[in-house]
N, C-alpha and C positions, 0 to 999 in steps of 0.2 A: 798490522800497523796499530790496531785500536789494544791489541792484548799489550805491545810495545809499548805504549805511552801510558796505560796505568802504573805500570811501577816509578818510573820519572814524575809521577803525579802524585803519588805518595810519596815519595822521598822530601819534594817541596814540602809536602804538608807536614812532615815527619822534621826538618830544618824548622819551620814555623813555628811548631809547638815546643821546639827546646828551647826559640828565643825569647815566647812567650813566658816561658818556666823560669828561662836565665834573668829576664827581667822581672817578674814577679818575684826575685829570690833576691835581687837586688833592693828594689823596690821597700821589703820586707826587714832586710838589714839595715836600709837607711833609717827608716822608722826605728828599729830596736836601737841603732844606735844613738839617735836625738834622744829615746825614753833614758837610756843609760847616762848621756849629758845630761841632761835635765833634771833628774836623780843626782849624779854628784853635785849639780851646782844647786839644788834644793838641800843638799847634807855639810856642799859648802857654808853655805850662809849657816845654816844650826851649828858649825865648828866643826866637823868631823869627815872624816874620808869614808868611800865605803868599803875600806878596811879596819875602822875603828878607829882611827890614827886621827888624836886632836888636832885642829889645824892652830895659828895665831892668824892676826889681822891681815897682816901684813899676805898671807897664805889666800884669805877671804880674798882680799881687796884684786890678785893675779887671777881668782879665779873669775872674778867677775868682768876683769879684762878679757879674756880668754873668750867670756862667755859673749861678750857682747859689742866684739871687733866690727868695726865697720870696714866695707870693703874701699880700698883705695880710690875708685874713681868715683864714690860717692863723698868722700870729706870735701867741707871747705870749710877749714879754720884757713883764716885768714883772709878773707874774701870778702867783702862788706856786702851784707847780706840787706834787703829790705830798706836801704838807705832814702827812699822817700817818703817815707813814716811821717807824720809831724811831730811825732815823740818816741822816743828809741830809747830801751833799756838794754844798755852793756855790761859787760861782766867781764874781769880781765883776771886768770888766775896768775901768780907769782911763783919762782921756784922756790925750793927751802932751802934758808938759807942753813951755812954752811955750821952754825950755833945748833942749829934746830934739827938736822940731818947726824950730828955727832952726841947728841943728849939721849939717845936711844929713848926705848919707852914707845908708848901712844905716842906722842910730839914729836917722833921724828918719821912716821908714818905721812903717805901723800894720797888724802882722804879725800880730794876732790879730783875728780873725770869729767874733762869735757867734749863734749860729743859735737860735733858741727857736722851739718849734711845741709842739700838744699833745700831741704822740708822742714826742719827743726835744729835749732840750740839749744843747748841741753847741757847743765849743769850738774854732776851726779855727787851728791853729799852721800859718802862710807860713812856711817854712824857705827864703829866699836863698843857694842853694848856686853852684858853679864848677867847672866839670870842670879836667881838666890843659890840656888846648888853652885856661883863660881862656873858653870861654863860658858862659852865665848858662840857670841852670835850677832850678826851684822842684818843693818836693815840700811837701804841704798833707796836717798831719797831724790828724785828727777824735778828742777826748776828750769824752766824753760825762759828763756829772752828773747830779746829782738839780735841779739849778738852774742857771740861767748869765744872767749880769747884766750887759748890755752899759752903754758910757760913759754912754748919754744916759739913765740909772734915778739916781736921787739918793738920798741915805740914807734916807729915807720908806720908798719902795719897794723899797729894801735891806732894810731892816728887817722890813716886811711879807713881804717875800719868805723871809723866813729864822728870825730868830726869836720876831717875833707870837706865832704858833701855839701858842709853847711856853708861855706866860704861861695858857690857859686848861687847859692838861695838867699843870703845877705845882700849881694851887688844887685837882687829883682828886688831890691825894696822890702823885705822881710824880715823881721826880727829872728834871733839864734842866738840861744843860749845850752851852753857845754860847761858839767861840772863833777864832780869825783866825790865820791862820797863813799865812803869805809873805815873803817876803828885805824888807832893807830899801828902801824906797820906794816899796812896791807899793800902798799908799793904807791902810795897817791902821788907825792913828791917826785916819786922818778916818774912816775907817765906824766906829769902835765910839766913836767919844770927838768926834767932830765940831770944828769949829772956829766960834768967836764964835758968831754967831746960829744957825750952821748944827746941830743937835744930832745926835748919833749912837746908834749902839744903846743903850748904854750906858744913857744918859737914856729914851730912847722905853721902852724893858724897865722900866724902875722907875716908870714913869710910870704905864705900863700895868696894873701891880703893884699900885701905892695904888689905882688906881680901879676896878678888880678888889674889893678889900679893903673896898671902900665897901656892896659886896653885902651884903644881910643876912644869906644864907647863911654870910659868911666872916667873920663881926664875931668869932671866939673865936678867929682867926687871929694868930700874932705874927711879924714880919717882924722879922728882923737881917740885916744888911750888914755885909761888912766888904770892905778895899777894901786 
């Protein structure tokens, strides 16, 4: 019986050490393959493939998407992050428009990436640069907020994102002030003032306001506007 169950006893050990080998071997590829990314997207950014093959910006900017996806059940653009703050800096990116998408060139390239997670907002500026020799190389710079609002969030969730919050902190006797500040054409008009059906802060804040006011708590409330 005991000559019998040595070979059964090697055979498990002899199973053990190929999963030990199979996974050391895996183990080994996964590393070789992160150095391999990491190498291209190090040859990214200097312009070129590692085939030799000059990249353009536009090539950079995909590889750095690529590089640096977050996984789906970590996003939250859209989600009003840190809203008890006493002071909140927002950042709201705009699509290109349809002038600026058809001029080809650098100007019609989409240079800003915004990152939302529940640890960090994160704003990422593609800077398109050119050494003296004329070749192309990108340098990708990260500013972080209390908030960051990529194209595809619409005034709704602008608004929710930003100033909501401050409509039930006003009725506790608190001062709130909400204001837009960016060069011209950067979308200020449409988030706070909206166009045709589309309505923006402006509205959604007063709206919120009267029907706040409607509480029986706040019925000795008096509301003035001036505009």
């Amino acid at each position: 019986k005991s000559s019998a169950s040595k070979p059964a006893g090697g055979v498990v050990s002899n199973i053990r050490k190929i999963e030990e080998k199979r996974e050391a071997r895996r183990a080994k590829a996964a590393i070789e393959a992160q150095k391999k990314k990491d190498k291209q997207m190090k040859m990214a950014i200097q312009g070129i493939t590692a085939e030799g093959e000059v990249l353009d910006f536009a090539d950079m900017i995909d590889v750095y998407h690529e590089k640096n996806t977050v996984n789906e059940d970590e996003v939250c653009m859209g989600i009003p992050m840190w809203p008890s703050l006493k002071i909140r800096v927002c950042v709201r990116k705009r699509p290109l428009t349809k002038k600026e998408t058809s001029k080809g060139g650098l100007g019609s390239l989409d240079v800003i990436t915004c990152v939302g997670t529940d640890r960090s907002q994160i704003a990422v500026v593609h800077e398109c640069k050119q050494k003296v020799d004329l070749s192309k190389y990108m340098e990708n710079h990260p500013f972080r907020f209390d908030q960051v609002i990529d194209e595809s969030c619409d005034n709704v969730v602008s608004y929710q994102c930003t100033a909501a919050p401050l409509v039930p902190y006003v009725f506790k006797g608190k001062r709130a002030t909400c204001f837009a500040y960016g060069q011209t054409g950067s979308g200020k008009t449409w988030t706070m003032s909206g166009e045709g059906e589309i309505i923006g802060i402006y509205q959604m804040i007063a709206r919120d306001i009267f029907k706040y006011k409607q509480k029986p708590e706040y019925q000795n409330i008096s509301i003035h506007v001036s505009y």
